[in-house]
Backbone as JSON, one array per atom type, in Angstrom:
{
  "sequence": "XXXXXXXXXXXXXXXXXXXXXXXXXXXXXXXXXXXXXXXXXXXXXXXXXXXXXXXXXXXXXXX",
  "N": [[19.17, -7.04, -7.1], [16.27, -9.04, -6.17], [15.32, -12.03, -6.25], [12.4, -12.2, -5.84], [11.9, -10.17, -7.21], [13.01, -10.34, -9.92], [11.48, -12.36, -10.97], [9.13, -11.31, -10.73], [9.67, -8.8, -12.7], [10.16, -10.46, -15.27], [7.63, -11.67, -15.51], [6.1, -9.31, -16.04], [7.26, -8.52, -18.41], [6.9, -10.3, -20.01], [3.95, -10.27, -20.09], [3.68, -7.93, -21.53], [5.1, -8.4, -24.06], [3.29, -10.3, -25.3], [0.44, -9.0, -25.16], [1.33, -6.89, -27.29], [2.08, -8.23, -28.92], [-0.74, -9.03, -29.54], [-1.88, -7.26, -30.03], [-0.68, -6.03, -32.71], [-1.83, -8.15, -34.16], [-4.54, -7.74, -34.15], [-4.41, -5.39, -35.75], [-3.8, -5.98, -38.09], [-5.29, -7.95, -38.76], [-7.32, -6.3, -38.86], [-6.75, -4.32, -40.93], [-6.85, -5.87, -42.96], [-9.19, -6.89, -43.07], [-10.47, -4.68, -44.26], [-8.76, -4.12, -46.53], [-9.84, -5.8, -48.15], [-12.63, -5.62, -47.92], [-13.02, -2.83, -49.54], [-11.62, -4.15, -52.02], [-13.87, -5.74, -52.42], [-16.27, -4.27, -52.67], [-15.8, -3.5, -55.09], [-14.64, -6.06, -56.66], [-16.81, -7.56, -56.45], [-19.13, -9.63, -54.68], [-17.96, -12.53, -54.0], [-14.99, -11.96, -53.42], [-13.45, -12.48, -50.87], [-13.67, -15.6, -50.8], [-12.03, -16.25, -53.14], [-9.61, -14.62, -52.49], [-9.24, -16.45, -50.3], [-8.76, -19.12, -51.66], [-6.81, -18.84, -53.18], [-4.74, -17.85, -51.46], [-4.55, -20.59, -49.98], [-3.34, -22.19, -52.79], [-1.01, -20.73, -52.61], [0.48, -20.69, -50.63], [0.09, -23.19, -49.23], [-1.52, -24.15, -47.74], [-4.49, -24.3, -45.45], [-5.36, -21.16, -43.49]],
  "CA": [[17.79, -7.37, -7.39], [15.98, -10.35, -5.58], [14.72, -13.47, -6.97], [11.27, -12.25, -6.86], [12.24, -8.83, -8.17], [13.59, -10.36, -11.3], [10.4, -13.08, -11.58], [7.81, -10.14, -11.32], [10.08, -8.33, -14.05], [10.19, -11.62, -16.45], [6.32, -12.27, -16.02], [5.42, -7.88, -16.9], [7.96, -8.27, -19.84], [5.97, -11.75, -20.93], [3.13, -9.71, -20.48], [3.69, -6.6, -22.3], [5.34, -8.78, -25.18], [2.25, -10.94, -25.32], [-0.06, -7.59, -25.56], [2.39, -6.25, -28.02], [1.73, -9.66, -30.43], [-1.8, -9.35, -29.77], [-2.47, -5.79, -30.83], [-0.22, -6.13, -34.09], [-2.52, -9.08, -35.19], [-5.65, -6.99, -34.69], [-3.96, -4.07, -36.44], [-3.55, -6.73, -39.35], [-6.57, -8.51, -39.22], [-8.32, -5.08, -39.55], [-6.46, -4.14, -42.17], [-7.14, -6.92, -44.21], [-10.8, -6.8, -43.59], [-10.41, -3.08, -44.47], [-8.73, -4.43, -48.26], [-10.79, -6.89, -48.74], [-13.83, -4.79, -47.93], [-12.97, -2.12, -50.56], [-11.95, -5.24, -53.17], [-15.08, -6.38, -52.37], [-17.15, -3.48, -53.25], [-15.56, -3.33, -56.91], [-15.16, -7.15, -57.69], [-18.27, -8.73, -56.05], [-18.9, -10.71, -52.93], [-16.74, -13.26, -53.76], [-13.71, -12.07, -53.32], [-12.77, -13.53, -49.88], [-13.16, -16.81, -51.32], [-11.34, -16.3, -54.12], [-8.53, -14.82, -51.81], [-8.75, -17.59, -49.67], [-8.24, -19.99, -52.43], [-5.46, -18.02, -54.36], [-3.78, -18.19, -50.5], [-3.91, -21.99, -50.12], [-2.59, -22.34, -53.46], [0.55, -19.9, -52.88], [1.14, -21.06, -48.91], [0.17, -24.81, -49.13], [-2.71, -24.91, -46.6], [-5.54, -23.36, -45.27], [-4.85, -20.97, -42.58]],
  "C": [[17.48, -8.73, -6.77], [15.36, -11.17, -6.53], [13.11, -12.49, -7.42], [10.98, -10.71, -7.29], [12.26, -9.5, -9.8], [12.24, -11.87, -12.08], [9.05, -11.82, -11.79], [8.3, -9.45, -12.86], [9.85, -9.15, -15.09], [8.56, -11.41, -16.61], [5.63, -10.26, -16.64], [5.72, -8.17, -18.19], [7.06, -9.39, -20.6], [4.4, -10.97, -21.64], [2.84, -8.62, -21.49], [3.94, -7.18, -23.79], [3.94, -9.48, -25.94], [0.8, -9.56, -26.09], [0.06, -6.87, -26.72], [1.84, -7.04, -29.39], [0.19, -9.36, -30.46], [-2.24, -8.01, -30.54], [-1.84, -5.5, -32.05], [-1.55, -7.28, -34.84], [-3.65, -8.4, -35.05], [-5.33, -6.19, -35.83], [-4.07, -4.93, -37.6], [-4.56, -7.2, -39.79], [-7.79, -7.35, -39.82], [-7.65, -4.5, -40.63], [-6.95, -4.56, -43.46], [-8.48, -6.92, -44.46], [-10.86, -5.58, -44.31], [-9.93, -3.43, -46.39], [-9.73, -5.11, -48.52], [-12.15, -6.25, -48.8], [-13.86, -3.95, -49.34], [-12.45, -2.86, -51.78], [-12.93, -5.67, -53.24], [-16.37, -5.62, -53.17], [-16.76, -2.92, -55.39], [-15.4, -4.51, -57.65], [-16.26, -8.3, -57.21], [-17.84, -9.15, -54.68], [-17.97, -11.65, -52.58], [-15.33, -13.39, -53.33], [-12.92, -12.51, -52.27], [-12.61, -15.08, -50.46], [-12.04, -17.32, -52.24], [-9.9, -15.77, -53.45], [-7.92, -15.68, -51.11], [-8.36, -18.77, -50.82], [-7.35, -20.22, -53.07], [-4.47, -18.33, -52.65], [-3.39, -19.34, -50.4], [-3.12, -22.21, -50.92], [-1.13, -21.9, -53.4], [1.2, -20.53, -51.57], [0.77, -22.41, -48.69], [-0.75, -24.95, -48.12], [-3.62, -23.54, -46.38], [-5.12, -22.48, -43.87], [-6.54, -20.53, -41.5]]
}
């Protein structure tokens, strides 16, 4: 394999991993809107806040 055989390979694999991370955190972020939506519709509007606040408290910061 040549040098820039094995740099094209490194920068796909960066890429694909990269891709990989990004489409798990949608998948998550829509999730969560997706709970929170249907908590939402049974304990009021608030409840993002009140998640976000219950999170700081348990994880030490705001994220």
């Amino acid at each position: 394999m040549t040098l820039k055989n094995k740099l094209i390979d490194d920068e796909v694999y960066s890429r694909v991993k990269d891709y990989s991370k990004e489409k798990h955190k949608v998948i998550t972020f829509f999730e969560i809107e997706k709970l929170l939506n249907e908590a939402g519709s049974k304990y009021g509007v608030n409840i993002i806040d009140r998640y976000s606040e219950k999170l700081v408290i348990e994880v030490g910061k705001k994220i």
